[in-house]
N, C-alpha and C positions, 0 to 999 in steps of 0.2 A: 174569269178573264180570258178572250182569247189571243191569238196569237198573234203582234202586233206587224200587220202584214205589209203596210210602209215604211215599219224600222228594218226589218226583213230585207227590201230589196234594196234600198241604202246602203247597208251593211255587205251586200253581196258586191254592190259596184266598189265598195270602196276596197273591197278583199279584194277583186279583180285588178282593182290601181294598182293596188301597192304590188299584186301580186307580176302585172305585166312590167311596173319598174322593178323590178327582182331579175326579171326574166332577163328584160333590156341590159340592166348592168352584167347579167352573166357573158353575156355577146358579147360587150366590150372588153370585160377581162379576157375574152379569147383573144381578140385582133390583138390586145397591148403584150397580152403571154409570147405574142408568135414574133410581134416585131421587135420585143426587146431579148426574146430568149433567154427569159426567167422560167425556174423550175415552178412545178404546179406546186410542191406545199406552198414558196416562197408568195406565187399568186394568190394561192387561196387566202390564208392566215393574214398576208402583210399587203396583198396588193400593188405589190414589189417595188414597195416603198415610195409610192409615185403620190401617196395623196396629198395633194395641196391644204391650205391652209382652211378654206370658205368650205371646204367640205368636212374638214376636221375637225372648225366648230360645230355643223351642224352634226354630225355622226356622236361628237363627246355630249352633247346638249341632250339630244336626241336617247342617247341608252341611260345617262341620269334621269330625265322625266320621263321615269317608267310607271307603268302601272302602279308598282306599289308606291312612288312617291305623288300620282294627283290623287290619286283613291286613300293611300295611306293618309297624307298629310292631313285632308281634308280629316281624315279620322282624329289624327293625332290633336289637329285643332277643336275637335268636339268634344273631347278627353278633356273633362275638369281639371284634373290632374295633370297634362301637357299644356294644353291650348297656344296661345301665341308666343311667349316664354319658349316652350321648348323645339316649336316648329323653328323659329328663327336661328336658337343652336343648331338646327339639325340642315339648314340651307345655309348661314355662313358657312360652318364647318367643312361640308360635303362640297362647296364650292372654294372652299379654300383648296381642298387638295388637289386641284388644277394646277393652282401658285404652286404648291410644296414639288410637285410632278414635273413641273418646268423648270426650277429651280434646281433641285439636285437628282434627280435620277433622268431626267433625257436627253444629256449629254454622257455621261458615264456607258449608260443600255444602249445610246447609238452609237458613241463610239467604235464599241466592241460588239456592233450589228447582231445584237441575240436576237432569236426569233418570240422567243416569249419571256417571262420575269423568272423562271427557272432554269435559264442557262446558264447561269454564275453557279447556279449551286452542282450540274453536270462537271462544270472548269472544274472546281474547287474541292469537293467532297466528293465526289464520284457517284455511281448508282443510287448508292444505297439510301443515302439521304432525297436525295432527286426524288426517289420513287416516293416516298412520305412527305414531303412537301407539296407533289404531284397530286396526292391522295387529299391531303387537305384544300388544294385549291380548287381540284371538283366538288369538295363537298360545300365549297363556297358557292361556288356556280352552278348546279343543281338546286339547290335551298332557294338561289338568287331567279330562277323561273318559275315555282310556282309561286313566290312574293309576288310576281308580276300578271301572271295569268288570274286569280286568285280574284283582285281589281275587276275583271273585266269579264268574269263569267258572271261576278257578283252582278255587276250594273246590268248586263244583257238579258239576266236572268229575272231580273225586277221591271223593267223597263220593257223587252219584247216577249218577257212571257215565254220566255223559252228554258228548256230544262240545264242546269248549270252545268253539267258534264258535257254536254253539247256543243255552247259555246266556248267552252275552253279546247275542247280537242278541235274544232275548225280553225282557232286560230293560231293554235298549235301547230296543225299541221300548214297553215299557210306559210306562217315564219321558217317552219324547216324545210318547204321547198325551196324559196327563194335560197335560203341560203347553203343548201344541199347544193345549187345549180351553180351562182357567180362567188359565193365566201364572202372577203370583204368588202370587195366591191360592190355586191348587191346588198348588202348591212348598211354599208355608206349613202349610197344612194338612195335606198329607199328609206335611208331615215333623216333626208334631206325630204321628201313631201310627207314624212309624218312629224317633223317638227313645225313645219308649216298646218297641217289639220293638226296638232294639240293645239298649238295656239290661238290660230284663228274658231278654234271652239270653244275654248273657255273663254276669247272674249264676248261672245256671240252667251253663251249661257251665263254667265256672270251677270250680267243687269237684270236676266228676267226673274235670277232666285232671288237679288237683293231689295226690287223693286214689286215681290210679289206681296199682294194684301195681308198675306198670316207672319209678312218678316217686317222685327221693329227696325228701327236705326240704328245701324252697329256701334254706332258711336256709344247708343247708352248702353246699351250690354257688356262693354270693352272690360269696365269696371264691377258692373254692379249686377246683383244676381237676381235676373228680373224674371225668366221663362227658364233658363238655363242657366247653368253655374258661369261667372263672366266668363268669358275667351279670352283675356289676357293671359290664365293660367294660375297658375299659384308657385311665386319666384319665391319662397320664403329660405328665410336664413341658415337653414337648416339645410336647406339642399343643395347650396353651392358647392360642395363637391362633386355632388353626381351632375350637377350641370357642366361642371369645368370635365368631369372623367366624359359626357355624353358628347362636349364638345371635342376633344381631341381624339372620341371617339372614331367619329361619323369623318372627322378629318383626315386621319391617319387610316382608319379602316379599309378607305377608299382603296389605299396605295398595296392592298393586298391582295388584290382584285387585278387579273388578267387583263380582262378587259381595257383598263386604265393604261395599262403599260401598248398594250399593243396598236393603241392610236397615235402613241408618240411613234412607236418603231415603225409604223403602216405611212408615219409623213415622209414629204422628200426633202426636208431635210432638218437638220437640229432646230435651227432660226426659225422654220414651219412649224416644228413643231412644237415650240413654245410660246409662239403668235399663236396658233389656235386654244393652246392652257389659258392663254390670260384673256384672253375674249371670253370663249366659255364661262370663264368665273363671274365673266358679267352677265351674260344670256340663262346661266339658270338660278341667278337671282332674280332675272325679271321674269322667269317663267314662273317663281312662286309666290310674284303679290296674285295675279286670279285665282291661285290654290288658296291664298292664306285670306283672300274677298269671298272664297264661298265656303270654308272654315267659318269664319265669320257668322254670315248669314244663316246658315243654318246652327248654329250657336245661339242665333235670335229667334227664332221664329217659334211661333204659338203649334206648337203639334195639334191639340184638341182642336183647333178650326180648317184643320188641313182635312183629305178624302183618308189619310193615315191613322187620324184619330191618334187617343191619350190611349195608354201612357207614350212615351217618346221615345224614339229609338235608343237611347240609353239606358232607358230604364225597360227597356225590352232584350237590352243585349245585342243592340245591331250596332252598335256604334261603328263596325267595320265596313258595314252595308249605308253609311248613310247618308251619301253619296247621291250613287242612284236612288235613292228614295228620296232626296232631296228634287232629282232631275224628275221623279215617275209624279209627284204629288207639288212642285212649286213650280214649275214649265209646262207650256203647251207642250202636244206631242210630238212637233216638230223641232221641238229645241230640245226635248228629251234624247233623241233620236239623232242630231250632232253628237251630244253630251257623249253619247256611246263612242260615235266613229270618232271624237277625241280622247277616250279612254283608249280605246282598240290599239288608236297608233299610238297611243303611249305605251300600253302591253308588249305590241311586237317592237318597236325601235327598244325595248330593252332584253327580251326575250332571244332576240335572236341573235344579240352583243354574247349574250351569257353561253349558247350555244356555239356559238363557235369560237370564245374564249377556252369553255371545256375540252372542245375537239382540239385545240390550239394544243393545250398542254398533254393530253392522252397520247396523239401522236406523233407531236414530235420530241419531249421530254420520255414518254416510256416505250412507244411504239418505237421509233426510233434509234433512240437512243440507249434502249435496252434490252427490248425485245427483238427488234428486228435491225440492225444497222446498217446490215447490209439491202433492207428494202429501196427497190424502186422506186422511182417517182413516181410511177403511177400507182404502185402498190398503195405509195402512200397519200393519193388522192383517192384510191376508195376507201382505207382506213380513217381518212377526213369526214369521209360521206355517212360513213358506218357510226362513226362516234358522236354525228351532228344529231343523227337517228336514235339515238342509243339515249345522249343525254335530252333530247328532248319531251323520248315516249317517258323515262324515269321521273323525268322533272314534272312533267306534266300531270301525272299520276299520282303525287303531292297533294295535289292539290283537294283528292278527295279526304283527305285527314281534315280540310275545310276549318283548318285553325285560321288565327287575326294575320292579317297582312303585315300587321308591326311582328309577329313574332316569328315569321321566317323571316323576314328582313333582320332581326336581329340577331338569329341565330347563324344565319349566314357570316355577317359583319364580325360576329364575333370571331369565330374563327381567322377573319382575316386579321382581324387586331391582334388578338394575342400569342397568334402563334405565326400567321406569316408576314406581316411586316416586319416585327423585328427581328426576322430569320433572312429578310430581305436586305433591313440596313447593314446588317452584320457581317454577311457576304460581300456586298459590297463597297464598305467603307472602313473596314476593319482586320486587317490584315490577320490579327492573332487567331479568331475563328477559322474552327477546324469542324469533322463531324462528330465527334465525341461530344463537343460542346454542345453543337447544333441537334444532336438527341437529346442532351437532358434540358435545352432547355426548349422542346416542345413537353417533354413529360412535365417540368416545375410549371410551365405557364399552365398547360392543360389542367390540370391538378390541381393545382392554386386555386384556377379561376373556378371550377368545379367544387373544392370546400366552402366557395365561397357563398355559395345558394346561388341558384337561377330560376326565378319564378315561373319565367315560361316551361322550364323541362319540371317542374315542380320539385326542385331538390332545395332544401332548408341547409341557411346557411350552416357550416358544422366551424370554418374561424368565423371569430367575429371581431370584425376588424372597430378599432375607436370610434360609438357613436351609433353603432347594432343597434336599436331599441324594439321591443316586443311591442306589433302594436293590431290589435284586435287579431292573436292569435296567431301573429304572423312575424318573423324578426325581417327587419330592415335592414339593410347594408346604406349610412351614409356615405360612407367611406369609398372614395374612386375605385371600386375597385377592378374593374375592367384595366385601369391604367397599370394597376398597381402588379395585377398576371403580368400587362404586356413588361413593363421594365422590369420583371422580377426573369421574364425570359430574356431579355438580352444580359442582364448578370447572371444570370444561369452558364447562357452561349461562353462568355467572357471567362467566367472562372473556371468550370469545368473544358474549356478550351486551354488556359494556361495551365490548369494542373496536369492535363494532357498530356501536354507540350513540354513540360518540365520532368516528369517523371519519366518519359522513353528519350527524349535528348540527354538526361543525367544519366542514363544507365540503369535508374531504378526498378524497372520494369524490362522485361526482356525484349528487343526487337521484335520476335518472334508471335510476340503479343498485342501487337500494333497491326490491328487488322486492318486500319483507315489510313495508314502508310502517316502518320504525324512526322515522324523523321524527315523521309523523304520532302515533307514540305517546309523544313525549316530555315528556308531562307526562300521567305514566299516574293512572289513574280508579279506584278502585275496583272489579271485577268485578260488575256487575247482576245482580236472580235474572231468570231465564229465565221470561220469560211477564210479568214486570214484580212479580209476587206477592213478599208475605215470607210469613213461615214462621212458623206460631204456638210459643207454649214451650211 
């Protein structure tokens, strides 16, 4: 097959869009840096808090329909074992934590103007902890770009016949110019016309895969296992825990995630920025009925009469690839060929969130705040440039370990759930935590959730929580237990915070041994904004 030389230059004009509104928005953050006399991190990062609400939805809509969620889902919907059952937890959910995001943390975070979700833990616990919280939120956002890129080398690579390492380093390096040059102004902006090309792509290829001769009618596959095992999934009674622990999973997981935070902090104002949460929460529900219509469809369809032939990507081990192999074998090549440029912009409007979510936290929670304090501004907008650099070449190099899109996406998430959300609520609505607390309970959650088995790092449960069952060789966890790490670490936080607290206030331990100063904080303050500023509504 050779090299498909009309998806080719397609692909190149649409890199040049996206890449000359990149360019475009970096200009404007200049003129708006100069006439409002905002420092450069404050520009870069937050876009000095000017973004309006219409851009806000499109920017939060925009970095959730990322690569690994059209390319994933569609997977997860071809997954006997997920199919519409689990897709649908995994899009309520993940859109719920818009609501949860507007409701209690973007009033508290603006308030007290932090620049990123690590500034409570600087107030409050001082370095030490900052810098391990730091540590775990790159390994979230690192993980969180080749989930994305991953999507999109896969389809370019089936589709134009080009080599997979290829297409992932070009659009690698497209996402990190743009956003090496304007931060989040040109994240914002230019994932305002790739929310507009996902969209109008998957409606444009949705009729031609569900209307092609080798696909039945979804309707009778919904149920019944006719070419494929049904797509509604398999809800059986047995797994309502892991559906309820998958749900509050993908909900809460969200909120441990940079990125999330720093759209609320990047609006102009509180009211903005929970008008843009509750929109959102409806726009990327409607962005995953066309994911969860060609889930569907290729769930239906006869493989043996396809140019793919038998057996079927399932039974070949592509289920992660079956996507574009849906697009390269049930679409002309011109619908193929969209198909791409609306993957693409769903890869970079998430890839480049994650990118300078990481640079967000490197520089200004440890560069900063630890390493250098007394840095410049400018110092520390090439420190910005260097880290956008840094986590894109490492994230991007991921991707040749060429694991499932579901399993860095979950290995990402999980980190966020169990160890930095509830090190988030805890900081911030919970007076008694301290960082004694805040260590053990990243070690009890990590720990926990680690005895616990995790299939993808291939470690076998060693607890077995109520309802474990051994089954072809393998033990099962029914048991929530992702939920069960995360709230075993906010009681972790809580008690070894009070026994803390109790034993150097009573005298029973020597002051002297109080390396986290717990004294000194016993009679806690309320959290200040950073810079001294409040935050308008």
């Amino acid at each position: 097959m050779a090299v498909n030389i009309p998806g080719v230059i397609v692909m190149v004009v649409f890199y040049l869009l996206v890449l000359g509104t990149g360019i475009w928005a970096s200009f404007k953050s200049k003129r708006k840096q100069k006439k409002s006399g905002a420092t450069g991190m404050e520009m870069v990062l937050l876009g000095n808090r000017s973004i309006n609400w219409v851009v806000g939805v499109f920017t939060m809509t925009a970095t959730f329909v990322g690569g690994a969620t059209v390319v994933g889902t569609v997977e997860m919907m071809y997954t006997p074992s997920m199919g519409l059952t689990w897709t649908m937890i995994m899009l309520i959910s993940n859109s719920s934590s818009f609501i949860i995001e507007a409701l209690f943390f973007a009033k508290p975070m603006r308030e007290r103007r932090f620049v990123t979700m690590l500034d409570p833990f600087n107030i409050k616990y001082g370095k030490v902890m900052t810098a391990v919280m730091s540590l775990a939120s790159l390994c979230s956002d690192v993980t969180w770009v080749p989930s994305t890129l991953t999507g999109l080398g896969g389809t370019m690579s089936v589709v134009l016949d080009l080599p997979f390492s290829v297409c992932i380093w070009i659009s690698a390096a497209v996402a990190i110019t743009y956003t090496l040059l304007g931060g989040l102004y040109s994240v914002a902006y230019t994932d305002i016309i790739q929310v507009v090309l996902i969209f109008a792509g998957m409606l444009i290829c949705v009729p031609f895969v569900m209307t092609s001769p080798h696909t039945l009618d979804i309707s009778q596959t919904l149920m019944n296992n006719t070419l494929h095992a049904p797509w509604l999934g398999q809800p059986e009674m047995k797994r309502i825990w892991i559906m309820i622990d998958d749900f509050l999973f993908f909900a809460l997981g969200l909120l441990g995630y940079q990125w999330v935070h720093q759209r609320i902090l990047s609006s102009s104002s509180t009211t903005t920025a929970k008008t843009a949460s509750f929109v959102a929460f409806f726009t990327v529900l409607i962005f995953g009925i066309p994911v969860i219509l060609l889930g569907a469809a290729v769930s239906s369809t006869d493989w043996n009469q396809t140019t793919y032939g038998s057996p079927s990507p399932y039974e070949r081990g592509q289920a992660a690839m079956v996507l574009p192999i849906a697009l390269e074998h049930l679409t002309p090549p011109f619908v193929s060929i969209i198909g791409i440029g609306c993957i693409a912009a769903a890869v970079m409007s998430s890839a480049d969130s994650a990118l300078l979510s990481a640079s967000s936290i490197f520089t200004s929670n440890i560069y900063k705040n630890i390493l250098r304090p007394q840095a410049s501004d400018r110092e520390i907008q090439w420190v910005i440039r260097a880290a956008v650099v840094v986590v894109g070449v490492v994230g991007t190099s991921l991707t040749s370990l060429k694991n499932s899109i579901v399993t860095f996406w979950f290995l990402g998430s999980e980190v966020a759930y169990v160890v930095i959300f509830p090190q988030l609520v805890c900081v911030l609505f919970l007076n008694i935590s301290n960082s004694y607390g805040a260590i053990m309970g990243v070690v009890v959650g990590l720990v926990l959730r680690l005895l616990s088995g995790h299939p993808s790092l291939g470690l076998d449960p060693v607890l077995h929580f109520p309802g474990c069952t051994l089954e072809d060789g393998v033990y099962v966890q029914y048991a929530p237990v992702k939920t069960i790490s995360m709230l075993s670490t906010i009681a972790a936080i809580l008690l070894f915070s009070y026994l803390a607290s109790v034993l150097f206030n009573k005298g029973v331990l020597p002051e002297k041994c109080d390396v986290f100063k717990v004294k000194a904080q016993h009679s806690p303050v309320p959290l200040s904004p950073v810079g001294g500023a409040t935050d308008e509504k």
